[in-house]
Backbone bond lengths (Angstrom), bond angles and torsions (degrees), N, CA, C in turn:
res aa  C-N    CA-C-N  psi(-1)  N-CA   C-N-CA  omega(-1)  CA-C   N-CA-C  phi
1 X - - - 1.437 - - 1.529 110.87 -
2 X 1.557 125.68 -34.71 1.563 109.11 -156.59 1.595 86.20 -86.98
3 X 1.599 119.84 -29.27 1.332 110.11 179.82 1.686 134.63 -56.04
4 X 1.184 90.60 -42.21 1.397 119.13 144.44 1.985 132.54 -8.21
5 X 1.707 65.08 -75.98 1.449 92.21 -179.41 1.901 118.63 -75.79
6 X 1.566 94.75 -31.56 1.307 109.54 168.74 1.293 138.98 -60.88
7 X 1.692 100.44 -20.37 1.188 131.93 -172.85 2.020 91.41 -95.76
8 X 0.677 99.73 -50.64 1.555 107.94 -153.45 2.051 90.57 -62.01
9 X 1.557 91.67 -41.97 1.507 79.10 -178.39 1.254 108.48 -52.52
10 X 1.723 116.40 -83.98 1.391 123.25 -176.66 1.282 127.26 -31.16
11 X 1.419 119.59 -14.04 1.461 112.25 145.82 1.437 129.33 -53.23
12 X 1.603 105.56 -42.77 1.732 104.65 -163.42 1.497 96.02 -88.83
13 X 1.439 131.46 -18.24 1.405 105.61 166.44 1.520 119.97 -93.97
14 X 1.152 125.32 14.25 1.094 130.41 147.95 1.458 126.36 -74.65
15 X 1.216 109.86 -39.63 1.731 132.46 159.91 1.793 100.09 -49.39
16 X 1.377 104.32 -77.29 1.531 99.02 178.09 1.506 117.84 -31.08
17 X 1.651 109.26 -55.09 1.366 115.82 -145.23 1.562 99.75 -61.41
18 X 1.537 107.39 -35.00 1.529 109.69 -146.12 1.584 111.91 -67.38
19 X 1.072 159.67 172.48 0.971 149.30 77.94 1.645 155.63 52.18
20 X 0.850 157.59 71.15 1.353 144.09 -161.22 1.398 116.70 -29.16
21 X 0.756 157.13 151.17 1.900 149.16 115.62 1.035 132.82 -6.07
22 X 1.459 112.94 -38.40 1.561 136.20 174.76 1.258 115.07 -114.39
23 X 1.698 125.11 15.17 1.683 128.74 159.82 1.265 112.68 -34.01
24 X 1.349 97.17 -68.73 1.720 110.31 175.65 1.527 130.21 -17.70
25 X 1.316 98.62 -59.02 1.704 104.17 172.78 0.852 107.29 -86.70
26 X 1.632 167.63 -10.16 1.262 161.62 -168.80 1.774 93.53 -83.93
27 X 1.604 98.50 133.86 1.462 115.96 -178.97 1.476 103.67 -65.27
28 X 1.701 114.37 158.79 1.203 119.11 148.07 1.479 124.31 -57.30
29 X 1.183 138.78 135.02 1.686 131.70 -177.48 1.197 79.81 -119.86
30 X 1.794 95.99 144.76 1.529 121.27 141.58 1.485 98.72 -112.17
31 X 1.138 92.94 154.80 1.932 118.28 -178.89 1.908 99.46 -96.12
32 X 0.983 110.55 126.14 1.534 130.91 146.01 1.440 144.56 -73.14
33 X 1.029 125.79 169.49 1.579 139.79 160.93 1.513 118.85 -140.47
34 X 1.000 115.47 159.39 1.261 105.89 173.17 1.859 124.84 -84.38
35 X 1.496 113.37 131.43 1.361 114.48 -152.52 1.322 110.46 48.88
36 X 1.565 110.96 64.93 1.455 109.24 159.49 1.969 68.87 -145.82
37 X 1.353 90.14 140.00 1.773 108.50 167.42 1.688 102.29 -94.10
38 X 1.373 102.91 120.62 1.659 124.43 167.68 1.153 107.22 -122.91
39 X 1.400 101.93 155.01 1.902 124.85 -167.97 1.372 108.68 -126.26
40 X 1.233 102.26 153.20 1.564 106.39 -170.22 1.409 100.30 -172.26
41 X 2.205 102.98 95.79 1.549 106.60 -164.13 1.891 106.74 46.66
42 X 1.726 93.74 -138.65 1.300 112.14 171.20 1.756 131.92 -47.56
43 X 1.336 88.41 10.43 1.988 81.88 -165.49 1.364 78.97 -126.45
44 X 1.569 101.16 146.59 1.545 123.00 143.25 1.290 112.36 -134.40
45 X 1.404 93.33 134.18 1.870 91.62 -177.79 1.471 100.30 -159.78
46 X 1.483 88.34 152.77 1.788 99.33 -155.37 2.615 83.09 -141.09
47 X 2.213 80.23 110.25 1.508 73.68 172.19 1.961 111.76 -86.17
48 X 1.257 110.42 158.38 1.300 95.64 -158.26 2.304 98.92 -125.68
49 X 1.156 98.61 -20.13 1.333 91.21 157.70 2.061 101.06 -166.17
50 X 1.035 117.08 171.56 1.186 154.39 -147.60 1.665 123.72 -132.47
51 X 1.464 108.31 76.44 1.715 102.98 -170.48 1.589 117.61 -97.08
52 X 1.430 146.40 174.01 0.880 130.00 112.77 1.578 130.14 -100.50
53 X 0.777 128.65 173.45 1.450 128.84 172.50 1.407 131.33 -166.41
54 X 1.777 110.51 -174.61 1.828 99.77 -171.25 0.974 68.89 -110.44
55 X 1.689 138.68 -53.53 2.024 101.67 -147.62 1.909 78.63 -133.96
56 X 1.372 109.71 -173.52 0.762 91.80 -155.25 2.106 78.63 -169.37
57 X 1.045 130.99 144.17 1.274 150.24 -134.77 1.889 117.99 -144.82
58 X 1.423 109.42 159.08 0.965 92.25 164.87 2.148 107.73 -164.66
59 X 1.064 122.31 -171.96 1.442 117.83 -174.91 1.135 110.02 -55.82
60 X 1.396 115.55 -52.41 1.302 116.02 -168.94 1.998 121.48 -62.19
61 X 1.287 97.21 -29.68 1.502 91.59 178.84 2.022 92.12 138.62
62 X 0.822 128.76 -6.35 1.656 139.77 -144.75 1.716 88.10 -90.49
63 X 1.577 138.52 153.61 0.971 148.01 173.19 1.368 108.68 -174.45
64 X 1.520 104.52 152.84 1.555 115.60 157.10 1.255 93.07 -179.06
65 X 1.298 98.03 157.03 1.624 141.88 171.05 1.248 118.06 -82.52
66 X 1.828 101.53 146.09 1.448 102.37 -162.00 1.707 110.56 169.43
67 X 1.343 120.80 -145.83 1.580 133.00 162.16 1.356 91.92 -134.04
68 X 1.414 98.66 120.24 1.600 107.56 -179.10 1.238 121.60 -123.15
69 X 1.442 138.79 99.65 1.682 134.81 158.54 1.646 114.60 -32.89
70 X 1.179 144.95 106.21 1.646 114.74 164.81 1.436 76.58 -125.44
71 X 1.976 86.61 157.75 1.452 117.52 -157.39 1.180 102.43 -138.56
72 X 1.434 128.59 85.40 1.653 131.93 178.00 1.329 110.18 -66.27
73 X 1.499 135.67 134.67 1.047 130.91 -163.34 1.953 113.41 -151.33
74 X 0.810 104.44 156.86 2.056 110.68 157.07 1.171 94.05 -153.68
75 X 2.107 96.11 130.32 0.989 135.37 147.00 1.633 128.24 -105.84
76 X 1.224 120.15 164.74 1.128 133.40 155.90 1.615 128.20 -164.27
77 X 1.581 95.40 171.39 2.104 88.25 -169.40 1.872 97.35 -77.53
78 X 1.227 96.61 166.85 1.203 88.58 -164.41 2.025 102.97 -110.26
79 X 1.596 99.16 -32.83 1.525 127.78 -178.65 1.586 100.76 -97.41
80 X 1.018 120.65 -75.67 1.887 137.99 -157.32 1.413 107.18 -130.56
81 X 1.377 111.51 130.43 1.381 111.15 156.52 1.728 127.59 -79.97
82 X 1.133 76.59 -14.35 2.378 87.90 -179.13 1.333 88.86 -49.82
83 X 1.100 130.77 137.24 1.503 164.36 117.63 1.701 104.16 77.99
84 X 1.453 94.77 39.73 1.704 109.77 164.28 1.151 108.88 -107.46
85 X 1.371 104.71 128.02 1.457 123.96 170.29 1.666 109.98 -162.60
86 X 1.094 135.12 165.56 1.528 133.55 -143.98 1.859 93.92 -104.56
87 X 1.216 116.99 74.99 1.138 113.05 174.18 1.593 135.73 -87.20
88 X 1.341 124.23 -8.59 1.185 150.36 -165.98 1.498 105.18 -124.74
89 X 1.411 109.29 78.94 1.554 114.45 157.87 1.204 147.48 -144.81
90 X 1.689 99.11 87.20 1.607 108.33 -157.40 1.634 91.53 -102.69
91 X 1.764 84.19 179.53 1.500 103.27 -172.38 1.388 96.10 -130.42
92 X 1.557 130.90 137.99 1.243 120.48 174.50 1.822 107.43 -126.26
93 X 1.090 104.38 142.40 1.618 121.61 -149.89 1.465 84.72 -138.01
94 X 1.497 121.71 98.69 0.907 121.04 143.27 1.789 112.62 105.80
95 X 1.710 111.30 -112.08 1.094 144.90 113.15 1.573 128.46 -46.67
96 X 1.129 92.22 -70.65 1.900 113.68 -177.04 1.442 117.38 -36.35
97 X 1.226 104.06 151.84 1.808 101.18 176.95 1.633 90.26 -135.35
98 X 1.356 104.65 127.02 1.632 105.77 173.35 1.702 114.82 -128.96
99 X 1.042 103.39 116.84 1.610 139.03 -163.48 2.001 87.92 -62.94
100 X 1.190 133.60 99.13 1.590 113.90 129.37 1.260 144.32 7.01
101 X 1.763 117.85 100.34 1.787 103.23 -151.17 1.769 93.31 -76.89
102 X 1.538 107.31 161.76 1.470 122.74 -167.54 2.038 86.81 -106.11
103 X 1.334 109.58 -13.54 1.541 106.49 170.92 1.135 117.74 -90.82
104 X 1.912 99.07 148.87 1.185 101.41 -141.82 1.566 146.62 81.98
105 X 1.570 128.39 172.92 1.778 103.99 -161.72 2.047 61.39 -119.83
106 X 1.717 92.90 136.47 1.147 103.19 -168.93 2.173 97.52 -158.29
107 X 0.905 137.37 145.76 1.182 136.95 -157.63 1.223 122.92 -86.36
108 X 1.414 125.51 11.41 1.185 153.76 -168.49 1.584 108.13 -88.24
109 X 0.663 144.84 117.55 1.420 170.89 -126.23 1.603 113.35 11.04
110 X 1.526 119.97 50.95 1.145 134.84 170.37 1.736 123.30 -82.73
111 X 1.082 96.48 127.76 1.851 106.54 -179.00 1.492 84.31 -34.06
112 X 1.647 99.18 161.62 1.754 118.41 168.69 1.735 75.67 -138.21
113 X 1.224 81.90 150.94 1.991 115.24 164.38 1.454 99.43 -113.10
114 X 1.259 118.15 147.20 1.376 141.38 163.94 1.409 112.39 -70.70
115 X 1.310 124.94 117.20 1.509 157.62 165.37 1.767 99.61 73.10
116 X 1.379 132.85 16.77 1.126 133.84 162.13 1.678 132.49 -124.62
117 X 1.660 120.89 82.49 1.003 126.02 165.68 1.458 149.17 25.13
118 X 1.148 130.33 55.12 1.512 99.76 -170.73 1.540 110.78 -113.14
119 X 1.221 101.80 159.66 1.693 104.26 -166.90 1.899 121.61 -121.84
120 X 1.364 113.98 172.32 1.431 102.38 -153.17 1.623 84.45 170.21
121 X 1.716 113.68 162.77 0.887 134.50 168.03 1.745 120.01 -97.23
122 X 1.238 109.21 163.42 1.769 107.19 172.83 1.432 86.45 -137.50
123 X 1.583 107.55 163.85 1.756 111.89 -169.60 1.743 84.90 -149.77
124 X 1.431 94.56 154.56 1.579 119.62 -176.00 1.375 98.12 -132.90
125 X 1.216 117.89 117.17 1.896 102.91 155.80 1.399 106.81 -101.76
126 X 0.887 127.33 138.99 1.695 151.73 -130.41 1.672 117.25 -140.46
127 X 1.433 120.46 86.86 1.525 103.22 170.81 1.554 132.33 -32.01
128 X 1.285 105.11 140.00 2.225 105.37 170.80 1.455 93.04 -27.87
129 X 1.711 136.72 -73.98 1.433 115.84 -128.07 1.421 85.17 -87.17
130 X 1.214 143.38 -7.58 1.649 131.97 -164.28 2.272 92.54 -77.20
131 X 0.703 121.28 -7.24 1.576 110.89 -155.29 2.149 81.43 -103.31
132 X 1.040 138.05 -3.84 1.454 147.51 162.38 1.698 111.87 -56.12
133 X 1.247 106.27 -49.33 1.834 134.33 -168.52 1.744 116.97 -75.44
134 X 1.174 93.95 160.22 1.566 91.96 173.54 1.825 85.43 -117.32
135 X 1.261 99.87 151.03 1.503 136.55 -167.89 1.450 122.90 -119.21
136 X 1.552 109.95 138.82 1.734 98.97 -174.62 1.649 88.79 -127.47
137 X 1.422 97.09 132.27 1.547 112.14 171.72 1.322 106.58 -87.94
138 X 1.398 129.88 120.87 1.033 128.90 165.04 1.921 122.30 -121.96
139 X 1.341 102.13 121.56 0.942 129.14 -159.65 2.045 112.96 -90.03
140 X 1.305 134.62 127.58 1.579 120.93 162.97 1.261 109.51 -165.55
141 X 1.039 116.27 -173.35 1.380 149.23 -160.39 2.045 95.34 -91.07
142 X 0.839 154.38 151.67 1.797 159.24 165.53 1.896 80.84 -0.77
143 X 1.134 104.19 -143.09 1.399 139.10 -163.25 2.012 100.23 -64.84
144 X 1.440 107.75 116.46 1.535 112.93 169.45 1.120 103.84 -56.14
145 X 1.587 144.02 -25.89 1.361 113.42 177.12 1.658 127.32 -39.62
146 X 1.482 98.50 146.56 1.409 101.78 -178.44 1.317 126.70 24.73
147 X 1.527 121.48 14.96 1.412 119.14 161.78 1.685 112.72 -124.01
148 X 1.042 117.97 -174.05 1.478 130.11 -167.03 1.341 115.80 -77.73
149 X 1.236 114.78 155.47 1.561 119.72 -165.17 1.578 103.02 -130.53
150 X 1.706 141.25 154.41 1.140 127.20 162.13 1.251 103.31 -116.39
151 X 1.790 132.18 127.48 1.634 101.08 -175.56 1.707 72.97 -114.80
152 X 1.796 97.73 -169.14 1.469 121.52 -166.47 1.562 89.79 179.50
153 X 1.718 88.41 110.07 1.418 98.66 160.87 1.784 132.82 -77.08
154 X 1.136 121.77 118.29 1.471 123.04 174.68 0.923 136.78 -92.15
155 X 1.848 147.38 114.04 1.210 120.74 -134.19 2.196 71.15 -114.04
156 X 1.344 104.25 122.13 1.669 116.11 179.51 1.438 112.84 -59.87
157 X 1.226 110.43 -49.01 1.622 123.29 -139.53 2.524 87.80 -101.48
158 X 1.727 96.25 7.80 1.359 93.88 149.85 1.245 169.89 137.39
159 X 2.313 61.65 106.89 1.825 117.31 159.54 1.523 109.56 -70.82
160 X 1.797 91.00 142.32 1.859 86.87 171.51 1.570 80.31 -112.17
161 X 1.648 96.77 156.82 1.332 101.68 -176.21 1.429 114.73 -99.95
162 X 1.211 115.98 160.20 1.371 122.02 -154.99 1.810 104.48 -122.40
163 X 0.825 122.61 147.76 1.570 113.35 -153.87 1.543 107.32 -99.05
164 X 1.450 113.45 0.40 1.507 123.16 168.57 1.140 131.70 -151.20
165 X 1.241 156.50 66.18 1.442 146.58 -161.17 1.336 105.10 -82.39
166 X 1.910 107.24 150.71 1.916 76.92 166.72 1.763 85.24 -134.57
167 X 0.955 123.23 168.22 1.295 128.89 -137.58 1.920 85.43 -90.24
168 X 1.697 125.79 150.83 1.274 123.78 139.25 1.002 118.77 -22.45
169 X 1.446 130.66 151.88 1.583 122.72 169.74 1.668 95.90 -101.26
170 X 1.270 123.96 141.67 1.361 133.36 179.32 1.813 113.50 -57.44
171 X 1.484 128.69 103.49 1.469 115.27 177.59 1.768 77.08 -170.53
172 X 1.404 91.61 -173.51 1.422 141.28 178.81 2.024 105.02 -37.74
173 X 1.229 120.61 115.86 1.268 120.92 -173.90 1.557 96.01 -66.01
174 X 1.436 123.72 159.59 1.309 153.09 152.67 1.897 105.17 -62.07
């Protein structure tokens, strides 16, 4: 019996100890702040302010109304510019996973240059109960597999909202 039992333990902390199944593919994350520059492999990106809003704007003339996340930001490649550009930028609320709107001129799948900055906004429109939650921005390069991730926690519930944002215009960081 105690062998038994001895056995039975060292199973469950082996159980504990191990791993997921799917460790493997899960990206490396670095953790953020806002205006603090974090790296991740090929990405550097530094978020630089934090809005909420009802409608929300942009250079070209483009608008709509709503609950809006915008996420002022500079990135750049950090290794290679070949086929860097900021394609991976969700927000997760909760449960929820919320995809980066592609409406509008917004900085989301924009070329990166290697060791030079450029900056731009990303926008979320956001259900009423999602603005209650704290939120993780997560930031990468195409697909988190086996590459690096930047997250940034957002505490939602407090942003005061602002009755217009209009997005960075996409160019050359300051």
């Amino acid at each position: 019996w105690l062998l038994t039992a001895v056995l039975l333990a060292g199973a469950w902390v082996i159980v504990k100890a191990t791993l997921p199944v799917d460790a493997a593919q899960e990206p490396f994350v670095t953790t953020a702040t806002i205006d603090e520059a974090a790296s991740a492999r090929n990405l550097v990106a530094t978020v630089t302010d934090v809005h909420a809003a009802r409608s929300v704007t942009d250079a070209t003339g483009w608008s709509a109304d709503g609950d809006w996340l915008v996420i002022d930001l500079e990135a750049a490649a950090q290794v290679t510019q070949e086929g860097a550009s900021l394609r991976t930028a969700t927000l997760v609320v909760g449960d929820r996973t919320f995809t980066a709107t592609e409406r509008g001129t917004t900085f989301l799948n924009q070329p990166l240059v290697t060791g030079v900055p450029r900056s731009g906004s990303l926008a979320f429109q956001l259900p009423d109960d999602a603005w209650t939650e704290h939120a993780t921005l997560r930031l990468g390069l195409g697909t988190p597999v086996l590459d690096g991730v930047i997250e940034m926690g957002i505490d939602l519930s407090d942003l005061p909202f602002e009755p217009e944002v209009s997005f960075e215009e996409n160019g050359w960081a300051r």
